[in-house]
Backbone as numpy.savetxt, mean C-alpha at the origin, in Angstrom:
# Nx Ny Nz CAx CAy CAz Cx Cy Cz
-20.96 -51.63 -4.28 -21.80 -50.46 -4.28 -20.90 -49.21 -4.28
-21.17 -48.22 -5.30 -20.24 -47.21 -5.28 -21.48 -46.19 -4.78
-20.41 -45.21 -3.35 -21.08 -44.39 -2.81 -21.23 -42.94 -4.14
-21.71 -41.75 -4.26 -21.83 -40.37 -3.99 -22.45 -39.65 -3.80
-21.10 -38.52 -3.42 -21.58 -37.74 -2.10 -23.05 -36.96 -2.71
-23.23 -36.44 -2.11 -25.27 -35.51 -2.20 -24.43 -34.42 -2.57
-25.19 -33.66 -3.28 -25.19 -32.56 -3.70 -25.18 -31.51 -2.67
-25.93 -32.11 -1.85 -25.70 -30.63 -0.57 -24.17 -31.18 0.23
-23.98 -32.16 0.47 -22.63 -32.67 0.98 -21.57 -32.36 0.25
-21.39 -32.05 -1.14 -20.68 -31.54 -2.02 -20.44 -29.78 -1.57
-21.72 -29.53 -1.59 -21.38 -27.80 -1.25 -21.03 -27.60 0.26
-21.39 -28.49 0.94 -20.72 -28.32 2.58 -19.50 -28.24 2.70
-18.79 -29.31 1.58 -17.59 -29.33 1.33 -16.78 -28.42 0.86
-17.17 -27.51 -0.47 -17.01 -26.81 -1.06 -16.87 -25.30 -0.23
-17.78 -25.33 0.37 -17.87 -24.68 1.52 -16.91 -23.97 2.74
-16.53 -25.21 3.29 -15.69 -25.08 4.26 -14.06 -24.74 3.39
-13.81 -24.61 1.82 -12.91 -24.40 1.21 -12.55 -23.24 1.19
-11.64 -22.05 1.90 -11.84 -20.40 1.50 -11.35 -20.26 -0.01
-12.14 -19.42 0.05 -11.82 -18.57 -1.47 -10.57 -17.57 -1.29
-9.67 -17.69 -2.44 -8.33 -16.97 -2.67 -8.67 -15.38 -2.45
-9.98 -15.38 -3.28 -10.38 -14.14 -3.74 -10.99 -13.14 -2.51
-11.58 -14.16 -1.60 -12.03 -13.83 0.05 -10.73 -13.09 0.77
-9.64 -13.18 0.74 -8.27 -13.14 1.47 -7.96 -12.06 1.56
-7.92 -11.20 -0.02 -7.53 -9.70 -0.30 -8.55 -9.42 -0.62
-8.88 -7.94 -0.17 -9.78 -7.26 -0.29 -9.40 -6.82 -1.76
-10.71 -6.44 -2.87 -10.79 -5.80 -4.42 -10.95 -4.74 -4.09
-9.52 -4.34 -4.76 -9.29 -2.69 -5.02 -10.57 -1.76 -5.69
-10.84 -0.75 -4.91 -11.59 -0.02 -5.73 -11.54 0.10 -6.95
-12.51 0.65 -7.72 -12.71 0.73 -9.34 -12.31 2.17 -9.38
-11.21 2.72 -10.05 -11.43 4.49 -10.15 -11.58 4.55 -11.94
-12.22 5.35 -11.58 -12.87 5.58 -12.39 -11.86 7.12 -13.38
-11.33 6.62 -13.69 -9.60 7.49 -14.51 -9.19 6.52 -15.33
-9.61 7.20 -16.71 -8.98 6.35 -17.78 -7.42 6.58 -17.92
-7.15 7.17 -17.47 -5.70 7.81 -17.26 -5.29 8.53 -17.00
-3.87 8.45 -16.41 -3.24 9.37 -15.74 -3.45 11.16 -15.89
-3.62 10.84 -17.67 -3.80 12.69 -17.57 -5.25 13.36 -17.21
-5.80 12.23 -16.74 -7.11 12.56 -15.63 -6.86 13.34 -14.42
-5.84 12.75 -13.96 -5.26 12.78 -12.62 -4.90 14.17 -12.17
-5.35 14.57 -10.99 -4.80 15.60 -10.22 -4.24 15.37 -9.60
-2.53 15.89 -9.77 -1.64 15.59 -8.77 -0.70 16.65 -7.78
-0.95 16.15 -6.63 -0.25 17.31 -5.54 0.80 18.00 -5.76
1.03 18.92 -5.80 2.47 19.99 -5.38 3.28 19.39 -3.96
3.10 19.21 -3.16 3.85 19.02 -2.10 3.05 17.80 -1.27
3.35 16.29 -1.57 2.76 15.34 -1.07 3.20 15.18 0.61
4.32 15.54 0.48 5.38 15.17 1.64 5.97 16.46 1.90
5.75 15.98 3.95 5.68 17.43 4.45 7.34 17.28 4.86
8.14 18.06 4.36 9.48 18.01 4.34 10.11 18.47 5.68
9.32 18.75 6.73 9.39 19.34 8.31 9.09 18.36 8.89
8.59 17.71 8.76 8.11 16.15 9.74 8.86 15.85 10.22
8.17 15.29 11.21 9.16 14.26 12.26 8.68 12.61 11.55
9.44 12.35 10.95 9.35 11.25 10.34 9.24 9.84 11.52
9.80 9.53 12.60 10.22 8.80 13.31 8.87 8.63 14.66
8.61 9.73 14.63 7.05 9.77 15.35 6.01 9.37 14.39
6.11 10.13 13.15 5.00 9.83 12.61 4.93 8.35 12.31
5.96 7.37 12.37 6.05 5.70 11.80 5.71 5.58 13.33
6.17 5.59 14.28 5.79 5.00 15.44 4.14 5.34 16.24
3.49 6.32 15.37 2.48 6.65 16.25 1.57 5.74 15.12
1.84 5.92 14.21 1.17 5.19 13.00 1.25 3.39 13.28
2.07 3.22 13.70 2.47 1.69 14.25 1.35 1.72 15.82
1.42 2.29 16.27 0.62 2.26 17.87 -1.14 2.42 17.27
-1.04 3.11 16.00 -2.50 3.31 15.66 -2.69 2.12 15.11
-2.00 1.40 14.02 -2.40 0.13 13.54 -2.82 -1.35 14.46
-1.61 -1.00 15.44 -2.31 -2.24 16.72 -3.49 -2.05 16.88
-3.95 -0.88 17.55 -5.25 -0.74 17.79 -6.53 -0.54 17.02
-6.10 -0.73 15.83 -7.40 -0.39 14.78 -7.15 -2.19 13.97
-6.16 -2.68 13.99 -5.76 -3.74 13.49 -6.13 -3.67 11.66
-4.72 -2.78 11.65 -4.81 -1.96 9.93 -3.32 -2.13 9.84
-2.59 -2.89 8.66 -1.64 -2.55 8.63 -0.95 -1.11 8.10
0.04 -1.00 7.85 0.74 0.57 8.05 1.28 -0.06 6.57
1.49 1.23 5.99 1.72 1.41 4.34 2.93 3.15 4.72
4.20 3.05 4.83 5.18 4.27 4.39 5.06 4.36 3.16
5.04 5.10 2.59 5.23 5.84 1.22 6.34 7.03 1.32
7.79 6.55 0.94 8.74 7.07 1.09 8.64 7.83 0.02
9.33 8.72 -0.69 9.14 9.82 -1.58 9.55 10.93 -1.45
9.60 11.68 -2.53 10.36 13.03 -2.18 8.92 13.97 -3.57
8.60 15.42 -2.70 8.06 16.52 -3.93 8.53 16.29 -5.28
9.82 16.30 -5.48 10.61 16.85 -7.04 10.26 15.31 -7.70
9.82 14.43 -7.45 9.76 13.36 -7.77 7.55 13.07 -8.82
7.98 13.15 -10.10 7.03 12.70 -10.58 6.08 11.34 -10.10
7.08 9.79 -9.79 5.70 8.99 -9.60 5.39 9.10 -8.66
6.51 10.04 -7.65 5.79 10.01 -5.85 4.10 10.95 -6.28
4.23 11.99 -7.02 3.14 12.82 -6.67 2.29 12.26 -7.38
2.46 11.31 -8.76 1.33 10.15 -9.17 1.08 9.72 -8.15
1.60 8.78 -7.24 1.02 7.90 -6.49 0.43 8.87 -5.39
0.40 10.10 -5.17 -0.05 10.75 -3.86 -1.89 11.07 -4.82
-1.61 11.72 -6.02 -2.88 12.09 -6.39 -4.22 11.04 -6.45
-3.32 9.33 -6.95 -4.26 8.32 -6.61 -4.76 7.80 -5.07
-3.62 8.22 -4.29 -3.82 7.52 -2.98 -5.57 8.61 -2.52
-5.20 10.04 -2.96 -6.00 11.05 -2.85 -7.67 10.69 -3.26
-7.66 10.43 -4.45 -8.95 10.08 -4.90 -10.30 9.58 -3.80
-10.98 9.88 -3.99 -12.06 9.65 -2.87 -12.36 7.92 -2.59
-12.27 7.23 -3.93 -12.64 6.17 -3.86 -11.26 5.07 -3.16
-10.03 5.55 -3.49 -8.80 4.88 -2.91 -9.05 5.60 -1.73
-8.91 6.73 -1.17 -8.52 7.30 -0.18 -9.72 6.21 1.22
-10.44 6.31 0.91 -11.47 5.15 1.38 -10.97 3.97 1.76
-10.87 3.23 0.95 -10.06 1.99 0.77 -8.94 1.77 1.93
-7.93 2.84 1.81 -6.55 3.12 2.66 -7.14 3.10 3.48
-8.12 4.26 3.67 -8.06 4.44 5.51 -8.94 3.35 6.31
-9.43 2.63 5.48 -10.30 0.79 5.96 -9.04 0.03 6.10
-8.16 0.13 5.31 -7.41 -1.11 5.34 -5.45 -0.67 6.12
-5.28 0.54 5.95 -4.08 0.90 6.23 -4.09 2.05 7.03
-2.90 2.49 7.65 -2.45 3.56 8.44 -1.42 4.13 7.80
-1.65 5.08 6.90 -0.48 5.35 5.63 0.07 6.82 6.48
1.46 6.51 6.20 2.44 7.22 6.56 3.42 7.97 5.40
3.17 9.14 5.02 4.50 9.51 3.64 5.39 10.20 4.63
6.38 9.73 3.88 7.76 10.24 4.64 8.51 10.74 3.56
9.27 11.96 3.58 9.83 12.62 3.01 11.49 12.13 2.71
11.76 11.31 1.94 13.49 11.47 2.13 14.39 12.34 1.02
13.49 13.42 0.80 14.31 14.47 0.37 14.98 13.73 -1.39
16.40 13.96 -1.66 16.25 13.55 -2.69 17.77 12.03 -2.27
17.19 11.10 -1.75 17.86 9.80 -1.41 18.79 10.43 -0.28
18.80 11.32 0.54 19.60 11.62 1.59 18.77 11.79 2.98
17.78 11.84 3.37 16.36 12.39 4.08 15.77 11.25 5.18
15.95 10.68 6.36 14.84 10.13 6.79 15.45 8.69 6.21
16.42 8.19 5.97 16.56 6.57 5.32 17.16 5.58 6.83
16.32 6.42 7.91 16.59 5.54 9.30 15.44 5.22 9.10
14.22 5.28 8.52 12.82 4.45 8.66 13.33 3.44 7.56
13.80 3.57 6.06 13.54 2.14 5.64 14.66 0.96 6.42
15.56 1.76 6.97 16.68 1.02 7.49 15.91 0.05 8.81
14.86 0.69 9.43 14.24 -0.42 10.49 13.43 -1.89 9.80
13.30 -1.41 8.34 13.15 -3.07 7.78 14.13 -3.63 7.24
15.30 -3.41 7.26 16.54 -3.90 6.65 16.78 -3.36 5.58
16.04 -2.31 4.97 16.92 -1.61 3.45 17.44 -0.13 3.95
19.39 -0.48 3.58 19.84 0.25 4.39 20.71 0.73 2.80
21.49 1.81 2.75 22.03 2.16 1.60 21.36 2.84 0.91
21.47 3.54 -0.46 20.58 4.21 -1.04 19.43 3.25 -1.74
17.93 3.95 -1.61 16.79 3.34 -1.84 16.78 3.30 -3.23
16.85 2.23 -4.29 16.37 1.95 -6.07 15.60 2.72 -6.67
14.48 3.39 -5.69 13.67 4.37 -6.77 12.98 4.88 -5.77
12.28 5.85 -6.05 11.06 6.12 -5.29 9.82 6.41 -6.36
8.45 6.36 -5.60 8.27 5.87 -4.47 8.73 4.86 -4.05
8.70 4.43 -2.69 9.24 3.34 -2.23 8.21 2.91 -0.93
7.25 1.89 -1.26 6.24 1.90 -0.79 6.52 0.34 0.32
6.35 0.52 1.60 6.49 -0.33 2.48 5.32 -0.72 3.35
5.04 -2.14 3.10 3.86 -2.82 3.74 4.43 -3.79 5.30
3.54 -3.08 6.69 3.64 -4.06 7.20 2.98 -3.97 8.46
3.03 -5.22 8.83 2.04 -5.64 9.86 1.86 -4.53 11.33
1.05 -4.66 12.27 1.19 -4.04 13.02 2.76 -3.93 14.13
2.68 -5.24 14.00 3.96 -5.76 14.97 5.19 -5.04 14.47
4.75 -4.71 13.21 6.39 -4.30 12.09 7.06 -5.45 11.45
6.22 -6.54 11.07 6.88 -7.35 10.12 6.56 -7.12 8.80
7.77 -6.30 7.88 7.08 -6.13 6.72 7.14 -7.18 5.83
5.63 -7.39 5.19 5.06 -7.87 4.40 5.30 -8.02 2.67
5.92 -7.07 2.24 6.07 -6.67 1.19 7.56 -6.71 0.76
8.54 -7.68 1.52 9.79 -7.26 1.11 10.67 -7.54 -0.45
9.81 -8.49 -1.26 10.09 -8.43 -2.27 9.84 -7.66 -3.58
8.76 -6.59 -3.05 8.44 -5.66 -3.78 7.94 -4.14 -3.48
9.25 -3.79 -2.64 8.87 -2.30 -2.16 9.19 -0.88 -3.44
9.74 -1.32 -4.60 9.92 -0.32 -5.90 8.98 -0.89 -6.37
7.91 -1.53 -6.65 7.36 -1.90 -7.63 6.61 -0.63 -8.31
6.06 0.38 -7.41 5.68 1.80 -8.13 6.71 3.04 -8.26
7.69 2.58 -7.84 8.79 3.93 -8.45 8.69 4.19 -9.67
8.10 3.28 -10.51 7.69 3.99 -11.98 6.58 4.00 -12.50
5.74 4.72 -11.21 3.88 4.89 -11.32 3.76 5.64 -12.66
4.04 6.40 -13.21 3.65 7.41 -14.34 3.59 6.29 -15.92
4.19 5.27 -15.27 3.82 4.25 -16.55 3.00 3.06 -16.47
2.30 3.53 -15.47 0.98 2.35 -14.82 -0.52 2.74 -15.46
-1.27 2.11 -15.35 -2.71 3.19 -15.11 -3.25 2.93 -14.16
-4.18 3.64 -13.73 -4.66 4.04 -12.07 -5.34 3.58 -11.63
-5.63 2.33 -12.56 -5.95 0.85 -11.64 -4.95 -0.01 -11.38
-4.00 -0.02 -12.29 -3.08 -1.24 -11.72 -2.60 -1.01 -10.73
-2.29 0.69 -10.50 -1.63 1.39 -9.00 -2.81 0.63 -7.86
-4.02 1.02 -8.09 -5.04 0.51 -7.20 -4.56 -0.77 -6.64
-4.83 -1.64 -7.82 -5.19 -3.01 -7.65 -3.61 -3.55 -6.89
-2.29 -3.15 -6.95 -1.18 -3.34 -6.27 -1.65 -2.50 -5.02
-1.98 -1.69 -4.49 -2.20 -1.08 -2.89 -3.48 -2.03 -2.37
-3.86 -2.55 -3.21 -4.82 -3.48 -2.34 -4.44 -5.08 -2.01
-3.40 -5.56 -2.73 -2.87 -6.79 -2.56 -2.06 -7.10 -1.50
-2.12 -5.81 -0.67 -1.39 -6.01 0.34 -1.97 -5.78 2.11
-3.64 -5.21 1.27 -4.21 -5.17 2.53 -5.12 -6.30 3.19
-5.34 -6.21 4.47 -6.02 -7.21 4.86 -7.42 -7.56 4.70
């Protein structure tokens, strides 16, 4: 006698299986066919900051909201930093971030500025590009260490793929 399973025993099964797609949250839809849509900031990064408070208070806020923390290292004179500031901006991302992250921009000037914050995840020396976008847990285990340049060359993205990468990393 060959058993099978019921159809509802099939989906119980099926069931108790998580979905990949359940895991990461789907990036907003923006609605920007492209970049030259985009309004982008003059001064993303406040070049007076206390950089070292602002990662640590941002770290004390993520424990307690249980959001991981997103630095966005960058400098003004820098084209994809202020791409990526005008998308982070958008109403529909800006949303998104503040559900899923505790975003921190830090100013490092032009690769001389503030490179004691990426140095607390181990990238010590001059940074490959900027932006230089760092994902990580509340505890401070970053998450993202194999791909913290992946938007140093936002101006050749479109402003979903920027999306859809800031969301692959949230919870």
């Amino acid at each position: 006698m060959i058993l099978r399973p019921t159809a509802f025993a099939l989906v119980l099964a099926l069931a108790a299986i998580p979905a990949a797609a359940e895991a990461t949250p789907h990036a907003p839809t923006l609605a920007l066919a492209s970049l030259s849509d985009l309004t982008v900031p003059d001064h993303p990064y406040d070049e007076t900051a206390n950089a070292d408070a602002a990662v640590d208070a941002a770290f004390t806020k993520a424990r307690e909201t249980h959001r991981r923390v997103m630095l966005d290292l960058g400098g003004n004179w820098c084209g994809d930093c202020r791409v990526l500031a005008g998308i982070m901006e958008r109403p529909e991302m800006k949303r998104f971030i503040d559900q899923h992250y505790v975003l921190v921009s830090v100013d490092v000037g032009r690769f001389n500025k503030n490179l004691q914050v990426p140095a607390r995840f181990g990238i010590t020396g001059r940074l490959v590009g900027v932006p230089t976008v760092l994902v990580a847990n509340a505890d401070g285990t970053l998450v993202n260490r194999n791909d913290v340049f992946a938007l140093a060359d936002a101006r050749s993205m479109t402003p979903q793929a920027i999306a859809d990468w800031l969301a692959q990393w949230a919870l």
